[in-house]
N, C-alpha and C positions, 0 to 999 in steps of 0.2 A: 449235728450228730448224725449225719447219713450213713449208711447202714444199720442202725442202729438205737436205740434209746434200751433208760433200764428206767421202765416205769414205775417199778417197784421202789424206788429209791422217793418216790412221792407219796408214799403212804404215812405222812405224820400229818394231824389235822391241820396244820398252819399255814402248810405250802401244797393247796393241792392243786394239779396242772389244770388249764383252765380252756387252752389253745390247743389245739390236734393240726400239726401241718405233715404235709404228705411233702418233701422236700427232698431231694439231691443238694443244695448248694449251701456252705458252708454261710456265706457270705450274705444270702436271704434270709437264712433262718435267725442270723444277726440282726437283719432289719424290721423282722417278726418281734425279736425279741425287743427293742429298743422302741421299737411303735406300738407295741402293747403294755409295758408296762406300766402297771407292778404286777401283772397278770403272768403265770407261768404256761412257757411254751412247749410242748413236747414236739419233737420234728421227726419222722424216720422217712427214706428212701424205700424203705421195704415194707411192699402192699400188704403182705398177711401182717406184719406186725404192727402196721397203719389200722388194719379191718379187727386183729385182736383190742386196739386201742378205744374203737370207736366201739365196740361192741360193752365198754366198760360204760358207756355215756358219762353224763355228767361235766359235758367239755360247755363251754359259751363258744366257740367258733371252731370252726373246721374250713382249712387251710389247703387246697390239694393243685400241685402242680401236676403237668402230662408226662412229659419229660424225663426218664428218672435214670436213663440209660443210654449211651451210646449204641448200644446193642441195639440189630434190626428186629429181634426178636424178646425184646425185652419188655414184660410187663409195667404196664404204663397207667398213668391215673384216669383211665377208659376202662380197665380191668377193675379200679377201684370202686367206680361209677356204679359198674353195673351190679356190684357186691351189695353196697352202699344201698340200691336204689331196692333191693327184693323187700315187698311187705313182707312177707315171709320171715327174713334173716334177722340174726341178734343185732348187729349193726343198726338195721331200720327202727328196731322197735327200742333201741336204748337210745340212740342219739336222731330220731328222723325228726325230733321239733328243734335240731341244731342248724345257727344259719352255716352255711356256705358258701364260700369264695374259692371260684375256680380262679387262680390266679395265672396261668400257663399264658406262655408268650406265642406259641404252636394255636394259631388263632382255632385251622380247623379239629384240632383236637378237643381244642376247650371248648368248641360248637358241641362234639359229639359226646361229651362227657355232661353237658347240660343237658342233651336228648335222653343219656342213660338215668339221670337223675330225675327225670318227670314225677315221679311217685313222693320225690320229698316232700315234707309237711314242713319245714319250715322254710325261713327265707333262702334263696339263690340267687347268687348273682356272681355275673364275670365280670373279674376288673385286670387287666394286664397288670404284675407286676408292677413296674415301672410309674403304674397311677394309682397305687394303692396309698404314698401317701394323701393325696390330694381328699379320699375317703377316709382317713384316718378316726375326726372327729366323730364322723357317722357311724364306723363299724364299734369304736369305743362307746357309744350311745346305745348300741343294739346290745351290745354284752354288757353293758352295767359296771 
């Protein structure tokens, strides 16, 4: 769903989203879906409605690529980071005991989005893409 989610479409108590990924690609958020299930996933490309999401807590994982635009000047999951990481902000104080997984393939980006994240309280950790199944069983283990 890049550009995009209607999160409001999760508000009946049976299906409530459980997965927050910060995603551009059609095609990953497929594999988010399929490797977490029966957990639901919510995916947007767009950082304010990525930080409106996370500011709701109540997710088991958070999901953030670097990457979200061709654009040289296009806010990227470094700008998310540093939202993300303020003790201060809604974000921090509803979801900062949520793990995260920098998953960006932009190795030095996902270096510098783990430096903006210092502050989190719960688990971090970088996994490329590409070996996140290989983590699968673990990250399903941390989320319950």
């Amino acid at each position: 769903m890049p550009g995009g989610c209607v999160f409001d479409d999760f508000n009946s108590q049976e299906e409530q989203p459980s997965i927050l990924a910060l995603e551009d690609e059609d095609y990953r958020i497929g594999v988010f879906e399929e490797m977490f299930a029966p957990h639901t996933v919510v995916a947007t490309d767009f950082v304010p409605e990525f930080l409106k999401l996370a500011e709701r807590g109540s997710w088991r994982l958070i999901l953030m690529d670097h990457d979200l635009s061709t654009e040289a000047d296009a806010i990227t999951g470094v700008d998310a980071s540093i939202y993300l990481a303020d003790p201060e902000g809604a974000a921090f104080a509803a979801s900062s005991h949520t793990p995260i997984v920098v998953h960006s393939l932009n190795l030095p980006a996902a270096g510098e989005m783990l430096k903006c994240l210092w502050t989190w309280e719960g688990p971090l950790i970088r996994v490329p893409f590409h070996r996140l199944p290989e983590y699968g069983s673990w990250l399903m283990s941390l989320i319950g």
